[in-house]
C-alpha positions as CSV (number, residue, x, y, z in Angstrom):
1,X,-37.9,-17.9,35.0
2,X,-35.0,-18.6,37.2
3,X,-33.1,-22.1,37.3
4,X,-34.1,-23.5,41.0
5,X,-31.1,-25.9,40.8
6,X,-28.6,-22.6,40.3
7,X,-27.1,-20.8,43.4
8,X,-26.2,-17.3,42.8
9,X,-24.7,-17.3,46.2
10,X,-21.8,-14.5,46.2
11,X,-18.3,-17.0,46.4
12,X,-15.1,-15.4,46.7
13,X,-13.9,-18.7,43.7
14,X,-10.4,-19.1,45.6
15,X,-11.1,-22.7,45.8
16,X,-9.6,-23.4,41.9
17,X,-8.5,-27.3,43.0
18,X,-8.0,-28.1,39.5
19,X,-5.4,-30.6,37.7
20,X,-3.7,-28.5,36.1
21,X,-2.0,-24.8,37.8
22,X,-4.2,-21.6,36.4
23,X,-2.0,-19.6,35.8
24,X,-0.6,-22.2,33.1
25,X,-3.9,-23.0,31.8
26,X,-4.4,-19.3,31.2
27,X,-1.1,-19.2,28.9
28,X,-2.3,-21.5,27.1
29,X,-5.8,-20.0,26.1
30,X,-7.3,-23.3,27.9
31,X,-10.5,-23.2,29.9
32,X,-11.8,-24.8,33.1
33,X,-14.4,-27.8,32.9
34,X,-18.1,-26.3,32.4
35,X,-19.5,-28.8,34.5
36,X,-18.0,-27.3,38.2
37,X,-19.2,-24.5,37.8
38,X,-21.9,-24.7,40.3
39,X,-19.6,-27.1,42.6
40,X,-17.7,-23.6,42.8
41,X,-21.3,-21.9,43.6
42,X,-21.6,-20.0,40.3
43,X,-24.1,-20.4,38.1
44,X,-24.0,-22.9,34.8
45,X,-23.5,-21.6,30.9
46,X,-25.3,-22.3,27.8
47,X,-22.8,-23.9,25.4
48,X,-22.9,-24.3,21.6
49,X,-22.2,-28.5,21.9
50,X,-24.6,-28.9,24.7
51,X,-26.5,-26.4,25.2
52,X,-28.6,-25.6,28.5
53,X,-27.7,-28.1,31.7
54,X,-31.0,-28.1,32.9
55,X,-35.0,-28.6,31.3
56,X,-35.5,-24.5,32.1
57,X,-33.4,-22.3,30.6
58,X,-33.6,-19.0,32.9
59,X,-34.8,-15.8,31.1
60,X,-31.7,-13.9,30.7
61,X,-29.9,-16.3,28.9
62,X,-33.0,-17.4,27.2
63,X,-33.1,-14.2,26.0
64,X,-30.1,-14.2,23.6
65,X,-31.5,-17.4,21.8
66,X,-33.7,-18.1,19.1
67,X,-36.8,-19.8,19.1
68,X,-35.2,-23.5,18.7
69,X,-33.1,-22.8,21.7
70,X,-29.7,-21.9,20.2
71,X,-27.2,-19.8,18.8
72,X,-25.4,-20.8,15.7
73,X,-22.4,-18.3,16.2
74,X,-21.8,-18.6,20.1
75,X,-19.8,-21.1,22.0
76,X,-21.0,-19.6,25.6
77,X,-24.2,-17.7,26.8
78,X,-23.6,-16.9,30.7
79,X,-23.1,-15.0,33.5
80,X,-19.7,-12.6,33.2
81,X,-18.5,-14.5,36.6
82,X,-19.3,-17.8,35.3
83,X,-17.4,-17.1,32.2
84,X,-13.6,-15.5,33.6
85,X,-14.1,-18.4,36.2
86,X,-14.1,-20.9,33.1
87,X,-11.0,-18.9,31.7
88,X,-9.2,-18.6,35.0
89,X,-9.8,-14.9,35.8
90,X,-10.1,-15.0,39.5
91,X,-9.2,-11.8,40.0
92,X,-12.3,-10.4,37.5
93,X,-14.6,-12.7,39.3
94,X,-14.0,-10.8,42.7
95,X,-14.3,-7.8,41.0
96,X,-17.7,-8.5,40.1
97,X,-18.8,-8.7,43.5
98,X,-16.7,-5.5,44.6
99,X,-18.3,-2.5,45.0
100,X,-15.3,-0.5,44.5
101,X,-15.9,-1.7,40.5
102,X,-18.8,-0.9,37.9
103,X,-18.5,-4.5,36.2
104,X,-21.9,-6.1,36.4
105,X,-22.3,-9.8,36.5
106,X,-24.8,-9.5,33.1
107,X,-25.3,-12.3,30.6
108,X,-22.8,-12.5,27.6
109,X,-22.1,-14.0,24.1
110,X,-18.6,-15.7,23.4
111,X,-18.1,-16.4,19.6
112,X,-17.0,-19.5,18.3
113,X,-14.1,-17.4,16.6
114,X,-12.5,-16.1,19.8
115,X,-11.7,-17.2,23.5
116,X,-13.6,-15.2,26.9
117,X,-10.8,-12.9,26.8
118,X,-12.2,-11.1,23.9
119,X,-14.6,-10.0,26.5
120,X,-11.7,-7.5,28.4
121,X,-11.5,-5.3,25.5
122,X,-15.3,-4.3,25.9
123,X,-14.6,-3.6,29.9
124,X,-11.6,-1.7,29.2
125,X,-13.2,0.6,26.7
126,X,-15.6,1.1,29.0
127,X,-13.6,1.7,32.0
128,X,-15.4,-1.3,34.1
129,X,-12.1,-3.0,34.8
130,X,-8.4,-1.9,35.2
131,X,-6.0,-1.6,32.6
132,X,-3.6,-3.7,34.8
133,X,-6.2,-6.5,34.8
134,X,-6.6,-6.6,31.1
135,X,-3.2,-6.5,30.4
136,X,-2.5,-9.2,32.9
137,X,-4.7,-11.9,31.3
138,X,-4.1,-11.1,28.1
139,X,-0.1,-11.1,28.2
140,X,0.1,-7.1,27.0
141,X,3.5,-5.7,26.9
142,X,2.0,-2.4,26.1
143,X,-2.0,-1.0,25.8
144,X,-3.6,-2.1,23.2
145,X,-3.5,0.1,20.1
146,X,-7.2,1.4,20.1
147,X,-6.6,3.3,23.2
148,X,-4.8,6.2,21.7
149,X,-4.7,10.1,23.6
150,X,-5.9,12.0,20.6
151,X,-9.2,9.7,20.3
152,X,-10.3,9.9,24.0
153,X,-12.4,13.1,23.7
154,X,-14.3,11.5,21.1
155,X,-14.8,8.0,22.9
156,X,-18.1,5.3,22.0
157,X,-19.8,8.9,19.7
158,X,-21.7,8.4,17.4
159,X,-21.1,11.1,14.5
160,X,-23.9,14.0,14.6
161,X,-24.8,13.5,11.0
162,X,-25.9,10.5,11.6
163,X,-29.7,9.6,11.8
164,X,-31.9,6.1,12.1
165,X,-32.4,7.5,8.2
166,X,-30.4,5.3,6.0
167,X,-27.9,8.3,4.3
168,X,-24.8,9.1,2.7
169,X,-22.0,11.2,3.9
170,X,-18.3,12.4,3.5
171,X,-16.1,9.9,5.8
172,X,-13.8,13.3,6.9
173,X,-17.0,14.7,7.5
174,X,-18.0,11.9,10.0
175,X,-13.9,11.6,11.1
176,X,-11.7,14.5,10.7
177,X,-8.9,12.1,12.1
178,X,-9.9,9.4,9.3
179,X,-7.5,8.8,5.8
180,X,-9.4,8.0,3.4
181,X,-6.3,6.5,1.1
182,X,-8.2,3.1,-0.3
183,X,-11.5,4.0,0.8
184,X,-14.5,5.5,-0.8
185,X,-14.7,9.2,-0.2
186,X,-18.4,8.7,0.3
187,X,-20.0,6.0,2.2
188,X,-23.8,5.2,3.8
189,X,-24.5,5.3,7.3
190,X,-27.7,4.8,9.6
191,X,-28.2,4.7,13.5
192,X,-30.1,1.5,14.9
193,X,-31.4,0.5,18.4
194,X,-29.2,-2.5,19.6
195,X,-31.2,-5.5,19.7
196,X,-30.1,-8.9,22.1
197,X,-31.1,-11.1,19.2
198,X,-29.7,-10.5,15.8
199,X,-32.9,-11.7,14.5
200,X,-34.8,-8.6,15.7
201,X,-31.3,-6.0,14.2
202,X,-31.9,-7.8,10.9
203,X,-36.3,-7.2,10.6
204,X,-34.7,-3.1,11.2
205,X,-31.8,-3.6,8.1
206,X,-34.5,-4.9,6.2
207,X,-37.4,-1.8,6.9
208,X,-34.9,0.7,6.3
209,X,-32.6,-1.0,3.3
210,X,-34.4,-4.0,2.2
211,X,-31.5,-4.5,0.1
212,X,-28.6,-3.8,2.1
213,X,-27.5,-7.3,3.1
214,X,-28.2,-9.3,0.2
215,X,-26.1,-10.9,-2.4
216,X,-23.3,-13.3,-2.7
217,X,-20.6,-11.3,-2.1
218,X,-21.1,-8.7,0.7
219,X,-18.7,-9.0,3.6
220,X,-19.9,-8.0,7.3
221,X,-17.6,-6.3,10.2
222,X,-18.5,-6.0,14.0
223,X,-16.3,-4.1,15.9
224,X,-16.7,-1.3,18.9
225,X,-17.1,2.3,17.6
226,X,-13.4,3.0,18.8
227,X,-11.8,0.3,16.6
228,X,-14.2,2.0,13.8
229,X,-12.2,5.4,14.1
230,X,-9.2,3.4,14.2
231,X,-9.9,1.3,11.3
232,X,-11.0,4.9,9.2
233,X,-7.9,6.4,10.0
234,X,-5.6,3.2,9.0
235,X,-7.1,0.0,7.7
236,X,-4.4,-2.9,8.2
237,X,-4.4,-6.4,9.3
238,X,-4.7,-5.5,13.2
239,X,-1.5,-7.0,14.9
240,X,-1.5,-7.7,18.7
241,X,-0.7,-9.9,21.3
242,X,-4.9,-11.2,20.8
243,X,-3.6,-12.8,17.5
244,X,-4.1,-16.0,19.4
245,X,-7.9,-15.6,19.8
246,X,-8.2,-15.4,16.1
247,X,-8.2,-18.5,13.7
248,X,-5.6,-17.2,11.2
249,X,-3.5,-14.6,12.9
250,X,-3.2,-11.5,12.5
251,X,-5.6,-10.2,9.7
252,X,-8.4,-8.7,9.1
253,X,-11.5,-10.3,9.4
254,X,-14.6,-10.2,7.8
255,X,-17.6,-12.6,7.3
256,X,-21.0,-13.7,5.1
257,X,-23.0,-14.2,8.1
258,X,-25.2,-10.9,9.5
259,X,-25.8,-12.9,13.3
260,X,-21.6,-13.6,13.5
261,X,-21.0,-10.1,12.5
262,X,-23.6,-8.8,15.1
263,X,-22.1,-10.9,17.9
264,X,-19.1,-9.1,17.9
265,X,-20.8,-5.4,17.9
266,X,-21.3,-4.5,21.9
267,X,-24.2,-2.3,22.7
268,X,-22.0,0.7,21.6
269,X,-20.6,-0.9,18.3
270,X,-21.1,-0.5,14.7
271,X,-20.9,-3.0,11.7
272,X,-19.5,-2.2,8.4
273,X,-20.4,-3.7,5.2
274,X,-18.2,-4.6,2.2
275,X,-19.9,-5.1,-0.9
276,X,-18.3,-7.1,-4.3
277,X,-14.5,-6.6,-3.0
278,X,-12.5,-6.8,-6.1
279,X,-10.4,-9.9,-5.5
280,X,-9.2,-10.5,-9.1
281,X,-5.2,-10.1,-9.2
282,X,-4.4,-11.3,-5.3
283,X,-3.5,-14.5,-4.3
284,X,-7.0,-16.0,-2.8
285,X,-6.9,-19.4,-0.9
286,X,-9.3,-21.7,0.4
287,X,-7.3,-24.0,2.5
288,X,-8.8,-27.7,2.5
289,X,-10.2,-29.6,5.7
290,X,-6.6,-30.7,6.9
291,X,-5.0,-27.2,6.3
292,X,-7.6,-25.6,7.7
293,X,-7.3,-27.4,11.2
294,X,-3.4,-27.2,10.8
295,X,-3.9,-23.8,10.8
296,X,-6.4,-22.9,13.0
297,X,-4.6,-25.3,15.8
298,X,-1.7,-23.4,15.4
299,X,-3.2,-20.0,15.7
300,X,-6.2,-20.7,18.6
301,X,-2.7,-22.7,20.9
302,X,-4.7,-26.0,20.7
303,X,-2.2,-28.5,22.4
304,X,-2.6,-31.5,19.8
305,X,-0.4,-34.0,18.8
306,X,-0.1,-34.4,15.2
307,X,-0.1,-30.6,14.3
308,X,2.4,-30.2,11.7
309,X,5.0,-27.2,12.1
310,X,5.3,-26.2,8.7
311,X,2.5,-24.2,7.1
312,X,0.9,-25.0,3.9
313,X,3.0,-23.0,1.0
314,X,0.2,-20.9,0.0
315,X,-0.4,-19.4,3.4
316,X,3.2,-17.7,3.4
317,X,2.0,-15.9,-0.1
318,X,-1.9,-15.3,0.7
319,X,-3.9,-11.9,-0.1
320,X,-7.0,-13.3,1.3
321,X,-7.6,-16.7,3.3
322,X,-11.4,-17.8,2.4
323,X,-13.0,-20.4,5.0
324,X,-15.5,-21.8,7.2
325,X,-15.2,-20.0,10.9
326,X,-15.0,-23.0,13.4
327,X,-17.7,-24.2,15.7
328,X,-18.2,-26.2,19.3
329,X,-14.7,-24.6,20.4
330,X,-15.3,-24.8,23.7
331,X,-15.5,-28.5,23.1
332,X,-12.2,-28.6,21.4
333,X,-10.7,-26.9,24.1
334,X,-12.1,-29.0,26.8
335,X,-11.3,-32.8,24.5
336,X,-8.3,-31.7,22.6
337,X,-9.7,-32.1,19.6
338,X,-9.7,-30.3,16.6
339,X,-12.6,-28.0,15.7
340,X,-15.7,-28.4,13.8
341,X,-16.0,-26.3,10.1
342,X,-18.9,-24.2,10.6
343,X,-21.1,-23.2,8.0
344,X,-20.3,-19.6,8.5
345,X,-17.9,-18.3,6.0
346,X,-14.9,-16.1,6.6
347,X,-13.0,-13.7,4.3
348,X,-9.8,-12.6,5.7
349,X,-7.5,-10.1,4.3
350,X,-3.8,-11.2,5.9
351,X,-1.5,-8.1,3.1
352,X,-1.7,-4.8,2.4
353,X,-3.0,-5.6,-1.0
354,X,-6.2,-7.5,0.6
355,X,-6.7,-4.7,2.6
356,X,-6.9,-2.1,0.2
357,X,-9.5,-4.6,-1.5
358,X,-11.9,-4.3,0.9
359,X,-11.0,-0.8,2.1
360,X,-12.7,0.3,-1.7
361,X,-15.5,-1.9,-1.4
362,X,-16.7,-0.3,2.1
363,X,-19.9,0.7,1.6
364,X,-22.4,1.1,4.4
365,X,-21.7,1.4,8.6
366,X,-24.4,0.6,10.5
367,X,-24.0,1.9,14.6
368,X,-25.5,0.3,17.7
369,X,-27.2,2.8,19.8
370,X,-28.1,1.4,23.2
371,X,-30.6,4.3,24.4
């Protein structure tokens, strides 16, 4: 059902009359207020604190929420032009509305973990916007390192030996470029249909491995098919100029929660599964309330008074940071206010030695097929 109050009038958005200069703004990871969006004749978002700004929600936002009307991991649901107008990307917002691009202006999910910029990395993959572009927003003084020559050939496949039949196989069977080093030799892999609603992934895991993704201490990874190969080949805290969009820096990430982890597969993505990583021997913390929005202030560029420098002395020494992943960002953003602790968990491996810890406790990848 569509929103009668919403115009979905094309607008070329070069009216940005806001208080503060966008190209600033856009340094420092802020966002535009969600209430003008439809004073710039773009449709309105759903948003984690709020919700829906209307009594009907239309159907293809509806769509990627549950029953109740929400979506505990997401801090937007909209339209791709309402979102880069919220994080100042003029130039994407035109695109969407140029035929000379493929970019569509379909509905998508923004985490509560990163900022709309984590969006590019999906268009770029997929060859929907120009490298330029991406590298523009994000502040890239070079590519980003997924998009390596040798891989190209073997761009978004998923391996032949795998089947919606839950199975194990050889990783340099699946990945002649892969290293095994840390990880298992053998590991268990299945092909499902990508759902909108995690929900409906999770009733699938659950037919084929009832199992699978239960238990206290099993660790869950979205990530595109690409960054899979990439990750096979060499798994290390992934360092980049996108540091900022995460909550502790560089690292890399994991989580407890199935419907987080699903949000950051795209349509063509894959999800693997850590199961009982050995954590005995590294340096584990759990930073309390006040560190934890110390540090995730610093790392997400919130501009707050009050934020203390100097780091807590067990993050310069940590294996693994342990913690809630934040929620309502986007109001943080827009008040200047610290985040809310979600009840999602986190386990992050920021050394070497984390790594290699959940590198040996990989056990399953799961792959998004969108046909």
């Amino acid at each position: 059902m569509e929103d009668p109050s919403v115009s979905t009038t094309n607008v070329p958005c070069n009216d940005t009359s806001d208080s503060e200069d966008t190209e600033v703004m856009i340094s420092r990871r802020g966002v535009r207020p969600v209430g003008e969006l439809q004073k710039h004749g773009l449709r309105p978002v759903w948003t984690g604190s709020r919700g829906y700004p209307a009594e009907v929600i239309p159907d293809d936002i509806a769509e990627w929420l549950d029953d109740q009307g929400k979506r505990r991991s997401a801090q937007y649901i909209g339209p791709l032009k309402s979102l880069f107008w919220l994080a100042g990307y003029d130039e994407l917002v035109r695109a969407v509305d140029d035929p000379a691009y493929t970019i569509e202006d379909e509905v998508r999910v923004v985490l509560n973990g990163v900022d709309i910029g984590w969006l590019l990395e999906d268009y770029l993959e997929e060859g929907k916007i120009p490298r330029q572009l991406y590298m523009q927003y994000l502040d890239y003084a070079s590519p980003p390192s997924w998009l390596l020559p040798v891989i190209i050939s073997r761009l978004n496949l998923i391996p032949q030996a795998v089947t919606t039949d839950l199975r194990s196989h050889n990783i340099r069977t699946l990945y002649p470029l892969s290293r095994p080093q840390y990880l298992p030799n053998i590991v268990k892999s299945v092909k499902v249909k990508w759902e909108r609603r995690p929900e409906k992934f999770l009733r699938k895991i659950e037919e084929i491995a009832p199992d699978l993704l239960e238990g206290h201490n099993v660790w869950l990874r979205g990530l595109s098919r690409t960054a899979l190969m990439c990750t096979l080949a060499f798994l290390i805290p992934s360092v980049s100029d996108k540091a900022f969009q995460t909550e502790f820096g560089p690292g890399f990430y994991t989580t407890n929660d199935m419907k987080y982890a699903f949000d950051y597969c795209s349509r063509n993505g894959a999800m693997m599964v850590f199961q009982n990583p050995d954590l005995r021997n590294l340096n584990v913390w759990e930073p309390t309330e006040n560190e934890w929005n110390q540090l995730v202030a610093t790392w997400i560029q919130l501009p707050l008074s009050g934020v203390i420098e100097d780091m807590p002395a067990r993050y310069s020494d940590a294996d693994i940071i342990r913690s809630p992943i934040s929620s309502a960002k986007d109001t943080a953003r827009e008040m200047n206010a610290f985040p809310k602790r979600g009840k999602e968990e986190q386990l992050v491996a920021v050394s070497y030695d984390g790594c290699r810890a959940l590198s040996r406790s990989l056990s399953t990848i799961i792959y998004f097929d969108s046909c």
